[in-house]
Structures are given as structure tokens and as C-alpha cells.
LUMMARRO-329658 format. One record per residue: x, y, z of N, C-alpha, C, O in turn; residue number from 1; residue in one letter. Coordinates in Angstrom, 1 decimal, decimal comma. Layout:
<atoms>
[atom [X Y Z] [X Y Z] [X Y Z] [X Y Z] NUM 'a']
...
</atoms>
This chain:
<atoms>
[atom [-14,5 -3,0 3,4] [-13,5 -2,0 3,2] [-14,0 -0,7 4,0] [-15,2 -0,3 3,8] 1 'x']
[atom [-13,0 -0,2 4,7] [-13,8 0,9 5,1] [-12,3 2,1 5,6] [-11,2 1,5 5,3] 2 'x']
[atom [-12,0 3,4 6,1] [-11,2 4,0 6,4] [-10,8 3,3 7,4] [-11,3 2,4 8,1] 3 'x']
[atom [-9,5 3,9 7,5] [-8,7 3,4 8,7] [-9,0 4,2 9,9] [-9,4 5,3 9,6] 4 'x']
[atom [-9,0 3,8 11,5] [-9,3 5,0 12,3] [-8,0 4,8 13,1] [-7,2 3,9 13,0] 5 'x']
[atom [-8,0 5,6 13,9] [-6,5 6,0 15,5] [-6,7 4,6 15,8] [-5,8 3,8 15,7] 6 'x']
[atom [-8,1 4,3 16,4] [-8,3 3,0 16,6] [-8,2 1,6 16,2] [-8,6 0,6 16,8] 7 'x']
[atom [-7,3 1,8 15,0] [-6,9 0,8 14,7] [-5,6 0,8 14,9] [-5,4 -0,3 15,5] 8 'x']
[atom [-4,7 1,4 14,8] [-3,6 1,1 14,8] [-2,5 -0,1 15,3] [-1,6 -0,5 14,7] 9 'x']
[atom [-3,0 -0,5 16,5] [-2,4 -1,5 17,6] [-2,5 -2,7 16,6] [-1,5 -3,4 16,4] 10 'x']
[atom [-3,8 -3,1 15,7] [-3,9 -4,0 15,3] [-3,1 -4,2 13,8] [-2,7 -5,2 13,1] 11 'x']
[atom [-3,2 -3,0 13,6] [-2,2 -2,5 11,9] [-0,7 -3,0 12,2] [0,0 -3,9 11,6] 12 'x']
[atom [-0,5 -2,3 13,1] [1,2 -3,0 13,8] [1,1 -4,2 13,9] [2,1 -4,9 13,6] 13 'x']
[atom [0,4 -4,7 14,3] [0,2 -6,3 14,8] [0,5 -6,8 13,6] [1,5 -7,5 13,4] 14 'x']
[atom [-0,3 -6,5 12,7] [-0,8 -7,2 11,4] [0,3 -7,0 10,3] [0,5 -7,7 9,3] 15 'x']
[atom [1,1 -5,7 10,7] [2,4 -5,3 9,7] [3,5 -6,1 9,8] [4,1 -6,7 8,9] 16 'x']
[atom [3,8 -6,3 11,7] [4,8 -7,4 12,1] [4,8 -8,6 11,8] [5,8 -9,3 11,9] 17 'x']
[atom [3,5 -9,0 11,3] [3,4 -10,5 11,0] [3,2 -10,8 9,6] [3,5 -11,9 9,1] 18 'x']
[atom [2,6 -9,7 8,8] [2,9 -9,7 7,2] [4,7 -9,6 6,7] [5,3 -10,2 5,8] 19 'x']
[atom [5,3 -8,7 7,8] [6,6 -9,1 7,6] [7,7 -10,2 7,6] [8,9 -10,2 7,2] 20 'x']
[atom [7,0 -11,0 8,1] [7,4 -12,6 8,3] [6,9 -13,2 7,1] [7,7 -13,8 6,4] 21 'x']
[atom [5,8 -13,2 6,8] [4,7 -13,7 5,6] [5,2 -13,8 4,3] [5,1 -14,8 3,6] 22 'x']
[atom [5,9 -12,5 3,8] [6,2 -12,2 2,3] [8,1 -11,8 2,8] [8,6 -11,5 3,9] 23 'x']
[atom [8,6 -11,9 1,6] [9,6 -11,3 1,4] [9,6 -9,9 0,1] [10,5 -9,1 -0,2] 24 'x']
[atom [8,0 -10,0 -0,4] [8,2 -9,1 -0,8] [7,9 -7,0 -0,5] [7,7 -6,0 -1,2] 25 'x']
[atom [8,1 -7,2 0,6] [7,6 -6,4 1,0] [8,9 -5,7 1,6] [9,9 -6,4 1,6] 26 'x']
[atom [9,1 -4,2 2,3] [10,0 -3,7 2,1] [10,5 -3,6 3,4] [11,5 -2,8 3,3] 27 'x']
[atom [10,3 -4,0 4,6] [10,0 -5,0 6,4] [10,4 -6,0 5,8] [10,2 -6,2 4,6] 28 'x']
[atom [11,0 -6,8 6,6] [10,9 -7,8 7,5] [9,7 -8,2 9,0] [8,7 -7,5 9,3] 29 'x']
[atom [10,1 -9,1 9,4] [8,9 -9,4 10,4] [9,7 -8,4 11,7] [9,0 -7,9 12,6] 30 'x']
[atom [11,2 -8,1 11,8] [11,8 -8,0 12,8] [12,2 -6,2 12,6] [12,8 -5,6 13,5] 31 'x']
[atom [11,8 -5,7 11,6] [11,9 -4,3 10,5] [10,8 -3,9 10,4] [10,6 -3,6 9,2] 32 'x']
[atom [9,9 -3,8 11,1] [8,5 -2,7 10,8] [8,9 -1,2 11,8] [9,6 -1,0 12,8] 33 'x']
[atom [8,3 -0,4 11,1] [9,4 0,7 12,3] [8,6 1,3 13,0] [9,1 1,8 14,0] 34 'x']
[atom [7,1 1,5 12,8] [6,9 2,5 13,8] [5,4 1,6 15,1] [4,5 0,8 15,1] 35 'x']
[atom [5,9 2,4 15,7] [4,8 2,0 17,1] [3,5 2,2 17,1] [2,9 2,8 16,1] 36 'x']
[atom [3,1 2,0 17,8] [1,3 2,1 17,4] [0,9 3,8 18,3] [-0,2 4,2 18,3] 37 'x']
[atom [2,0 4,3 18,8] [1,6 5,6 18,7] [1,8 6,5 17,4] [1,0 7,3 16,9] 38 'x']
[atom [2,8 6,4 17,0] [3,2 6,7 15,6] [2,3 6,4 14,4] [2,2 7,1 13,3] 39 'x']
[atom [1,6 5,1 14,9] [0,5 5,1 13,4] [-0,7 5,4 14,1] [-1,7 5,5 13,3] 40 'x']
[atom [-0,8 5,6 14,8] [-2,0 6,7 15,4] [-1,3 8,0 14,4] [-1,7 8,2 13,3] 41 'x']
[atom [-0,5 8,8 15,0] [-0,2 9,7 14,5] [-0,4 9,9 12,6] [-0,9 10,9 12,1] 42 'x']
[atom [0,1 8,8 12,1] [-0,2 8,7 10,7] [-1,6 8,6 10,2] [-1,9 9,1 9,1] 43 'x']
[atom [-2,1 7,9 10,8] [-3,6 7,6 10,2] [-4,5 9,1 10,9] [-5,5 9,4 10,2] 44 'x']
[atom [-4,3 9,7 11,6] [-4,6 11,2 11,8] [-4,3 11,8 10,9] [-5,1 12,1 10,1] 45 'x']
[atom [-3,0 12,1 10,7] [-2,3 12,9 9,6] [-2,9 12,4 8,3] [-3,4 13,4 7,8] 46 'x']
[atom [-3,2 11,3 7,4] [-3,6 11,1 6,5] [-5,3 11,8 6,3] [-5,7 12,3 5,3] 47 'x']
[atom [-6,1 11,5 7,6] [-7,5 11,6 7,3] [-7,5 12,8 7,1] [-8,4 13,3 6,4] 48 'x']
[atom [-6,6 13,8 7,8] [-6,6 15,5 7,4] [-6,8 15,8 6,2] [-7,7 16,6 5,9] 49 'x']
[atom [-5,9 15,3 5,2] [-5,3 15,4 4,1] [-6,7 15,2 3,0] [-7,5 14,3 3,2] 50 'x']
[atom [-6,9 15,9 1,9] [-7,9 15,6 1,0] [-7,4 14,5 0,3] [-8,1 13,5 0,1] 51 'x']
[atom [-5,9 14,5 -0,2] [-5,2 13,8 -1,5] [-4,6 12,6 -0,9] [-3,8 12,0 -1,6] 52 'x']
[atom [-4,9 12,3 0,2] [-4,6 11,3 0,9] [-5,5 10,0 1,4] [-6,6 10,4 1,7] 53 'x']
[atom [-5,4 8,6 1,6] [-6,1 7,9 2,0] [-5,8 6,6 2,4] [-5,6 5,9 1,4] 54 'x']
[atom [-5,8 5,9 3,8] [-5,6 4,7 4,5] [-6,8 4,4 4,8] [-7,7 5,0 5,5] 55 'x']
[atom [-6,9 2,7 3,6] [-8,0 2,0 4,1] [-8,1 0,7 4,6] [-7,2 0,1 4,0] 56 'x']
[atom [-8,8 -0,1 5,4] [-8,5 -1,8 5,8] [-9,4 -2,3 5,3] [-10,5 -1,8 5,3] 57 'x']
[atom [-9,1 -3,4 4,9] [-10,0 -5,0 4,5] [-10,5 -5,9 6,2] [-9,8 -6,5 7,0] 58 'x']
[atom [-11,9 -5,5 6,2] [-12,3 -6,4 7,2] [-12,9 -7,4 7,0] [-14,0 -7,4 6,4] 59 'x']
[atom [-12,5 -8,7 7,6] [-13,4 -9,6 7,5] [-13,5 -10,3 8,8] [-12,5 -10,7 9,2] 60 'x']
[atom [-14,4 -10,6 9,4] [-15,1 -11,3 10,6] [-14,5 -10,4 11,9] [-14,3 -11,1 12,9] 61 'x']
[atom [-14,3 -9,1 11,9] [-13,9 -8,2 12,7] [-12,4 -8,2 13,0] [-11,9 -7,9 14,1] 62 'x']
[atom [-12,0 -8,5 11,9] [-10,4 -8,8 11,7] [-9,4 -8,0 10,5] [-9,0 -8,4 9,4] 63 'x']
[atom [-9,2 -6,8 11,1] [-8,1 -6,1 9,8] [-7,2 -7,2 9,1] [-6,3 -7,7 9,7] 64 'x']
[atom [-7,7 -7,8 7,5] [-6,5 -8,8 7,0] [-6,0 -7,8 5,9] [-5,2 -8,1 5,0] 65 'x']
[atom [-6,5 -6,7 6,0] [-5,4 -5,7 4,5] [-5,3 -4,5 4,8] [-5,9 -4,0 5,7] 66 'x']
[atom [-4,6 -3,8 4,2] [-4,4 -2,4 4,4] [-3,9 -1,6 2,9] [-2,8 -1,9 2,5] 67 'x']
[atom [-4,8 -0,6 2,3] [-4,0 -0,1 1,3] [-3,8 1,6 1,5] [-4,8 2,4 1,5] 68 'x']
[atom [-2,4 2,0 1,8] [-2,6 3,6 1,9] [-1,7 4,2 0,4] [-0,8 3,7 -0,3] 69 'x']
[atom [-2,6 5,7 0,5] [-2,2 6,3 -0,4] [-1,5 7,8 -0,6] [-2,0 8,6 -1,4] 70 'x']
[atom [-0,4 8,1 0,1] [0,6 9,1 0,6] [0,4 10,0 -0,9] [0,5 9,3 -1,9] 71 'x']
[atom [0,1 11,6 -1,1] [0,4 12,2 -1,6] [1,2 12,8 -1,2] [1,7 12,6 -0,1] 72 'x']
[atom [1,6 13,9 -2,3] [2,5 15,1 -2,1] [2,1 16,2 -1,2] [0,8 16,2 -1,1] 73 'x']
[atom [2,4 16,8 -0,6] [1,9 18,1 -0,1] [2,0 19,1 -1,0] [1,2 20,0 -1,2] 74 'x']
[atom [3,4 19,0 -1,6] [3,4 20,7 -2,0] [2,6 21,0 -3,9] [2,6 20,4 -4,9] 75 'x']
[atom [2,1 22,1 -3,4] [1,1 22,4 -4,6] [1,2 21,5 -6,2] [0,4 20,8 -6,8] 76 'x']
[atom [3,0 22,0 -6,5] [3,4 21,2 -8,0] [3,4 20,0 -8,0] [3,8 19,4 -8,9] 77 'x']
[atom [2,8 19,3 -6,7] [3,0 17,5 -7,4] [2,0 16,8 -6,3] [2,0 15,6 -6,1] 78 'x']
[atom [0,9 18,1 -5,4] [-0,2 17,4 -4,8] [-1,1 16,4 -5,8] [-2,2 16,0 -5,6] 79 'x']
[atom [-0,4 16,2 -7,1] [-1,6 15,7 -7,9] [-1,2 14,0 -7,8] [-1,8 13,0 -8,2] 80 'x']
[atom [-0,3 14,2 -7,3] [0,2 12,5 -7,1] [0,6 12,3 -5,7] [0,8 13,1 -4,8] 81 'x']
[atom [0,8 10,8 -6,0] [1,6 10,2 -4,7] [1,9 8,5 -4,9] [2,2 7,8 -5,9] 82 'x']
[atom [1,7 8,2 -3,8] [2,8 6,5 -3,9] [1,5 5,9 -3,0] [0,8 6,3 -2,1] 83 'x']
[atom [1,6 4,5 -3,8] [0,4 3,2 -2,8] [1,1 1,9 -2,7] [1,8 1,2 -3,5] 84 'x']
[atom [0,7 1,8 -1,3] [1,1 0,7 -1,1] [-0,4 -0,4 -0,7] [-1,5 0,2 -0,8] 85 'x']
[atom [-0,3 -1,4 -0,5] [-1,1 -2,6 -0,6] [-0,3 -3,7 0,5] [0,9 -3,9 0,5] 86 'x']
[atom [-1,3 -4,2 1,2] [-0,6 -5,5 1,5] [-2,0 -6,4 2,1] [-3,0 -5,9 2,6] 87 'x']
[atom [-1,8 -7,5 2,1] [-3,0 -8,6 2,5] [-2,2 -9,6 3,6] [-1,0 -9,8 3,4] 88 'x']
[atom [-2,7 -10,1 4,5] [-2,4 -11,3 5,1] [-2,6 -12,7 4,7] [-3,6 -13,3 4,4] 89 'x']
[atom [-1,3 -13,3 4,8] [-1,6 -14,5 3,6] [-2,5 -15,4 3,9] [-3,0 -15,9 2,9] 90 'x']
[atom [-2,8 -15,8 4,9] [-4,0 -16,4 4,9] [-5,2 -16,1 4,2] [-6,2 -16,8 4,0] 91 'x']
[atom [-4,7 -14,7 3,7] [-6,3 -13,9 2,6] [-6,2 -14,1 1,6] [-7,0 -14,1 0,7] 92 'x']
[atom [-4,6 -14,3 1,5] [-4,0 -14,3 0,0] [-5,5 -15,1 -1,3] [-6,2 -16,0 -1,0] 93 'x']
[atom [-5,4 -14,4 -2,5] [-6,2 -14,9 -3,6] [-7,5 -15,1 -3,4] [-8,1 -16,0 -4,1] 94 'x']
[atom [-8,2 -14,0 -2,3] [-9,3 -14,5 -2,2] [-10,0 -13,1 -2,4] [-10,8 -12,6 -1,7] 95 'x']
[atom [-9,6 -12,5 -3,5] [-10,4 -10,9 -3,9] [-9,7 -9,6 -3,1] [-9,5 -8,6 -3,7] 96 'x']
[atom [-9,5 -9,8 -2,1] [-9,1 -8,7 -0,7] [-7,9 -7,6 -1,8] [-8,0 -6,3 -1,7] 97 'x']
[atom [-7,3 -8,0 -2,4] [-6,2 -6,9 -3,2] [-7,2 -6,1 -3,8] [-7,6 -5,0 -3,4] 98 'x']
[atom [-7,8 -6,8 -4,9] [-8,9 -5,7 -5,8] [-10,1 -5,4 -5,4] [-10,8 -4,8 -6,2] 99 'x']
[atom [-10,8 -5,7 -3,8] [-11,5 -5,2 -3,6] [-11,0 -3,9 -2,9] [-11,9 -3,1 -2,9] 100 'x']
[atom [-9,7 -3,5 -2,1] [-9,1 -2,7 -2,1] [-8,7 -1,5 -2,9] [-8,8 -0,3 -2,7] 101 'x']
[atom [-8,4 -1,9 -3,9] [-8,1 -1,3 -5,6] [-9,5 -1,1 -5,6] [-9,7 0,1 -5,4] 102 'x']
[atom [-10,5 -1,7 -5,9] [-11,6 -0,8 -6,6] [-12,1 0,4 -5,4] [-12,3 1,4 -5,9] 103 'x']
[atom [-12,2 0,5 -4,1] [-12,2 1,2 -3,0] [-11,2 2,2 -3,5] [-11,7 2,9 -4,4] 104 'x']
[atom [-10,1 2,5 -3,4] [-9,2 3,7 -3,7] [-9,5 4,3 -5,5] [-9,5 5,5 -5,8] 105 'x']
[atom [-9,7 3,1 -6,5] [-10,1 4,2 -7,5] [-11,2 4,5 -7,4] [-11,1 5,6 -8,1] 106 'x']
[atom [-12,7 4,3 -6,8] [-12,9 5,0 -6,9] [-13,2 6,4 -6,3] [-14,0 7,3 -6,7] 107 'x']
[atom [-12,0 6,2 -4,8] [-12,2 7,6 -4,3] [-11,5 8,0 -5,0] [-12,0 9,1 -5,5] 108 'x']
[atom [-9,7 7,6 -5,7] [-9,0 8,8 -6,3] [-9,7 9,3 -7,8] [-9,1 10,2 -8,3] 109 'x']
[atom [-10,8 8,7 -8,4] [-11,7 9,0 -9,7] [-12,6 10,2 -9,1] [-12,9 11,2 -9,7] 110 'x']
[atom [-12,8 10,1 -7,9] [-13,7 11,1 -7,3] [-13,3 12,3 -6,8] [-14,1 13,3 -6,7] 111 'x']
[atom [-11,6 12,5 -6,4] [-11,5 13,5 -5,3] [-11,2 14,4 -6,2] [-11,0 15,5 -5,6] 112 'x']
[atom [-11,0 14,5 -7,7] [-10,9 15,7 -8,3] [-9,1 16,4 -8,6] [-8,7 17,0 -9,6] 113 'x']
[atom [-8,4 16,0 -7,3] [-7,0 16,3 -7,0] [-5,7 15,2 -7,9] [-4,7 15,5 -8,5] 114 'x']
[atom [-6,5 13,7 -7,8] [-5,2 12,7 -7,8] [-5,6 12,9 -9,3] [-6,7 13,1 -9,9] 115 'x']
[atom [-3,8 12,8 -10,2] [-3,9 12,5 -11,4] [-3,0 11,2 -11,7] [-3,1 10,3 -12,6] 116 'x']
[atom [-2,4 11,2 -11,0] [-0,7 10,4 -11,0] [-0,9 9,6 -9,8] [-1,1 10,3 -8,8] 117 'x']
[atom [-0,8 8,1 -9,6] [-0,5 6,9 -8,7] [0,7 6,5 -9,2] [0,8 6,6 -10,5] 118 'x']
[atom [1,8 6,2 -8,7] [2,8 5,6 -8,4] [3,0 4,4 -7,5] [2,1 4,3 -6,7] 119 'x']
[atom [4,0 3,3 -7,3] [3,8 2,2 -6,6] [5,2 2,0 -7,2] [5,8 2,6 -8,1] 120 'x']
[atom [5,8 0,3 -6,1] [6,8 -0,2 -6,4] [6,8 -1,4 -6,0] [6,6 -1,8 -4,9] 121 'x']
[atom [7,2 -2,1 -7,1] [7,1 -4,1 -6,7] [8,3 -4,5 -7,1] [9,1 -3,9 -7,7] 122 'x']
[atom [8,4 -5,4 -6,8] [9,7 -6,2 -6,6] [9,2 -7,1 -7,7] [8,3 -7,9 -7,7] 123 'x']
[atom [10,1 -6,9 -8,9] [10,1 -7,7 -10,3] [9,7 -9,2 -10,2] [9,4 -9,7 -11,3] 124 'x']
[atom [9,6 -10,2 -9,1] [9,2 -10,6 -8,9] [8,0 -11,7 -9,1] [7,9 -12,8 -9,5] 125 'x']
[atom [7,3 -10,6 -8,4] [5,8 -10,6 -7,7] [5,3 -10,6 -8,7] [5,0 -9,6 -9,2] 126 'x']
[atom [5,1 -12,1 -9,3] [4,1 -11,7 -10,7] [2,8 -11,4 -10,0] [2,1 -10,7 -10,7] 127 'x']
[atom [2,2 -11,9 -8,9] [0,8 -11,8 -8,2] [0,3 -10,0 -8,5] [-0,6 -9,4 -9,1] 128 'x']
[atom [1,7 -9,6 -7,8] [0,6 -8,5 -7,0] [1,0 -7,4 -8,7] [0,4 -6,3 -8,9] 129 'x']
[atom [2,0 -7,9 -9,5] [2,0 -7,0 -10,6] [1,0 -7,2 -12,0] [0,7 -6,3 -12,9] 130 'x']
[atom [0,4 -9,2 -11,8] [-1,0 -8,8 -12,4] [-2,2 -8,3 -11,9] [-3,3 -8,4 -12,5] 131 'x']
[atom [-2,0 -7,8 -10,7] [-3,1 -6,9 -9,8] [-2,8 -5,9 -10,4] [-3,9 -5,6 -10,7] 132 'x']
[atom [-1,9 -4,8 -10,9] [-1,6 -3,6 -10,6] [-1,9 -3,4 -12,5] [-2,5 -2,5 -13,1] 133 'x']
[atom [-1,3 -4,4 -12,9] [-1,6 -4,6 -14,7] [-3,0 -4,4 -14,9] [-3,4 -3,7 -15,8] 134 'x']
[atom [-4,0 -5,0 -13,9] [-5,4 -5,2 -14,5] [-6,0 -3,7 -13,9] [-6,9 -3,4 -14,7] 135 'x']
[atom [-5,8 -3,0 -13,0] [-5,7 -2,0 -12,8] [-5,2 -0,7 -13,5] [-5,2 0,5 -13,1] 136 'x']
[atom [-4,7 -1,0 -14,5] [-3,9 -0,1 -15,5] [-2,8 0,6 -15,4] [-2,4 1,7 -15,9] 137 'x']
[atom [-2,1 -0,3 -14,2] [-0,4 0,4 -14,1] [0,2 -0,3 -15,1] [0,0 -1,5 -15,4] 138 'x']
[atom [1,5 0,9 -15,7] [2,5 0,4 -16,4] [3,6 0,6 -16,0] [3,8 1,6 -15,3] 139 'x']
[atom [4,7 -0,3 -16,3] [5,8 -0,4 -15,9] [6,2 0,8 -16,7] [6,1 1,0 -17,9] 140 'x']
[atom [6,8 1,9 -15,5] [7,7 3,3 -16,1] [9,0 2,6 -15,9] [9,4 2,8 -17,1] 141 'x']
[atom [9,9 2,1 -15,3] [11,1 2,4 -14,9] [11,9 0,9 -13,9] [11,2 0,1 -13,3] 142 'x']
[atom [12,8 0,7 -13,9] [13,0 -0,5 -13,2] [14,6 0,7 -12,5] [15,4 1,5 -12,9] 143 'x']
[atom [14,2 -0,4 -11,1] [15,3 -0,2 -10,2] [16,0 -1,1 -9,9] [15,5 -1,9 -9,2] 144 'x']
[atom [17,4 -1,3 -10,1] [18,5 -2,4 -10,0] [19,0 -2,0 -8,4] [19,3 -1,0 -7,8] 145 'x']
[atom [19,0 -3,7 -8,2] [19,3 -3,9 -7,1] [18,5 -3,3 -6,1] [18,9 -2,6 -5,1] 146 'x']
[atom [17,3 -3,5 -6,4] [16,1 -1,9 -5,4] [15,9 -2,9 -3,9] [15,5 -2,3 -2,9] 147 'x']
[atom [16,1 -4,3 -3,8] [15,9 -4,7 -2,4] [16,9 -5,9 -2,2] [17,5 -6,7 -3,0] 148 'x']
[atom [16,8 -5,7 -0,7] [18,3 -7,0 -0,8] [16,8 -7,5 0,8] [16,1 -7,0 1,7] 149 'x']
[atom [17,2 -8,8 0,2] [16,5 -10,0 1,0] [17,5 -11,4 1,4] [17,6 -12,4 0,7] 150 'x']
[atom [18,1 -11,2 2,3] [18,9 -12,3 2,8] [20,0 -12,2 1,9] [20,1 -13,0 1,0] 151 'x']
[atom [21,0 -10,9 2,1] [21,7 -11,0 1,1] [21,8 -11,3 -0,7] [22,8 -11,4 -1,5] 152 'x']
[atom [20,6 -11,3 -0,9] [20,2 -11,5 -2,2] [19,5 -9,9 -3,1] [18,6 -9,2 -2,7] 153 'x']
[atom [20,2 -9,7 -4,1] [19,2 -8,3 -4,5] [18,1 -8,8 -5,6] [18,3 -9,7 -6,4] 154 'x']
[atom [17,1 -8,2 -5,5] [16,1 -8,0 -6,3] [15,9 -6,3 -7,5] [15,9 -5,2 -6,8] 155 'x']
[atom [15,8 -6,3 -8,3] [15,3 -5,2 -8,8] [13,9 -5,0 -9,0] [13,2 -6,0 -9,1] 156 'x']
[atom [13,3 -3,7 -9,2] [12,0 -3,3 -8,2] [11,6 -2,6 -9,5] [12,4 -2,0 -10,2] 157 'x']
[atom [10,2 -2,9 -9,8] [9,8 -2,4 -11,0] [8,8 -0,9 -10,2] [8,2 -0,9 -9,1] 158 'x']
[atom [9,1 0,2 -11,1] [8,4 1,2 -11,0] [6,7 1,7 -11,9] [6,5 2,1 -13,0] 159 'x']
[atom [6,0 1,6 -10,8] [5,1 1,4 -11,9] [3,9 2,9 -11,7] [4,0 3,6 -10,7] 160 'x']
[atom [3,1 3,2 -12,6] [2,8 4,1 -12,6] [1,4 4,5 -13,3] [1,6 4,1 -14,5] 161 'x']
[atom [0,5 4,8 -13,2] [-1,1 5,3 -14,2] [-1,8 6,7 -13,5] [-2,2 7,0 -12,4] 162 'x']
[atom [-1,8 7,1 -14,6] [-2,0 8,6 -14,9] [-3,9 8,2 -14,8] [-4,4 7,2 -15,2] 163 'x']
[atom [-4,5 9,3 -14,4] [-6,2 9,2 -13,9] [-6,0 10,6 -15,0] [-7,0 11,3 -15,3] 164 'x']
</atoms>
């Protein structure tokens, strides 16, 4: 586990395009990822500036298979939170890579002094990745109806949330 750099990017896109093929639960498609690998250059800059902020990858054998970033707020009343996302390549699937991710972000967000509030959003679903987020001590705050349509099909998207 380690930060994300500029230098990765090309491979993050790579890896985003083809996680979007992989899962349906994710909020892409394989043919719906949106930004270019100039643009996540751009992002993974903009993030490392940031104190309340943090993009990290899962390496193994010199190969990005995960990525978990963590988007705060900017503005003063609600820099104490933000939103995380998670994703693994399935070929990694069930082999630790989610929670050794998760323990990497808590314990920088236990450390930075700023994060109080994590937020996230899964697709009701996903019992996988929501007993990842259960064992982790998110609770379901809130459910969203009809929060994703996948091949003309909707899903409702549970909102989940843990206060540090």
C-alpha cells in the first residue's frame, strides 16, 4: 500500500476501464470511466496538496490491483468529512487487498487530527463490499431508491457512514 503518484495515473485509467467491465457495482461502466490520464494526473496532484485528503494503491508484483481515495470537503464547516471510494481488481477479489486498504486510510484518517465524518455509497447489493465497510464500523444512515440503473435495471444504494 502506498500513496498514489502523477505517475501512476496511465495505469489507474487502465485499471478503472477494466474494473468497469469487472463489476456492475460500481458507478462506470467499462465504456463510462470519464477522465483521461491527464486529468488524473491532475487529481492525484490536487489530492496530495490537500491535508483532509488521500489516494492510495494496492501493489502487488509491481502491478496497481486497488485503489482507495478519500475526497474531503474544502470549505471550513464540513472540511471534517468527505466521501471514499474503494475498488479491487477481480482477479484480487477476496484476497485481503479491500482491508488492507481500509486499515491504511484509518489509520491515516485516526492520525490527521481533521477527518471526523467518512461517508461512502454501495449498491444494496454488494453484501461483499458492505461486510467490508460493517467490519470497519460503517452504518447504514440512509438508503437511496433507485440510486443506480445497470442495464436498465435500478438498484437502490445504501448510504453509509462512521463518525471517528
Amino acid at each position: 500500500m502506498r500513496r498514489a503518484q502523477e505517475s501512476d495515473s496511465k495505469e489507474l485509467v487502465s485499471m478503472s476501464i477494466k474494473m468497469g467491465g469487472e463489476s456492475d457495482n460500481l458507478t462506470f461502466g467499462i465504456d463510462d470511466y470519464y477522465l483521461t490520464d491527464d486529468q488524473h494526473k491532475i487529481l492525484i496532484s490536487n489530492i496530495k496538496q490537500r491535508d483532509n485528503c488521500l489516494y492510495i494503491v494496492a501493489v502487488l508484483n509491481n502491478k496497481i490491483v486497488g485503489s482507495l481515495s478519500f475526497l474531503a470537503f474544502q470549505r471550513r464547516r464540513m472540511m471534517h468529512r468527505g466521501d471514499l471510494g474503494i475498488a479491487v481488481l477481480k482477479d484480487y477479489w477476496s484476497l485481503g487487498i479491500g482491508t488492507a486498504l481500509m486499515d491504511y486510510f484509518f489509520k491515516w484518517a485516526y492520525s490527521n487530527g481533521t477527518i471526523k465524518k467518512i461517508d461512502l455509497q454501495v449498491r444494496e447489493d454488494n453484501i461483499t463490499a458492505i461486510n467490508l465497510y460493517n467490519k470497519f464500523g460503517f452504518k447504514i444512515e440512509g438508503k437511496i431508491s433507485r440510486g443506480m440503473n445497470v442495464d436498465n435495471k435500478y438498484y437502490d444504494i445504501y448510504y453509509m457512514g462512521k463518525n471517528i
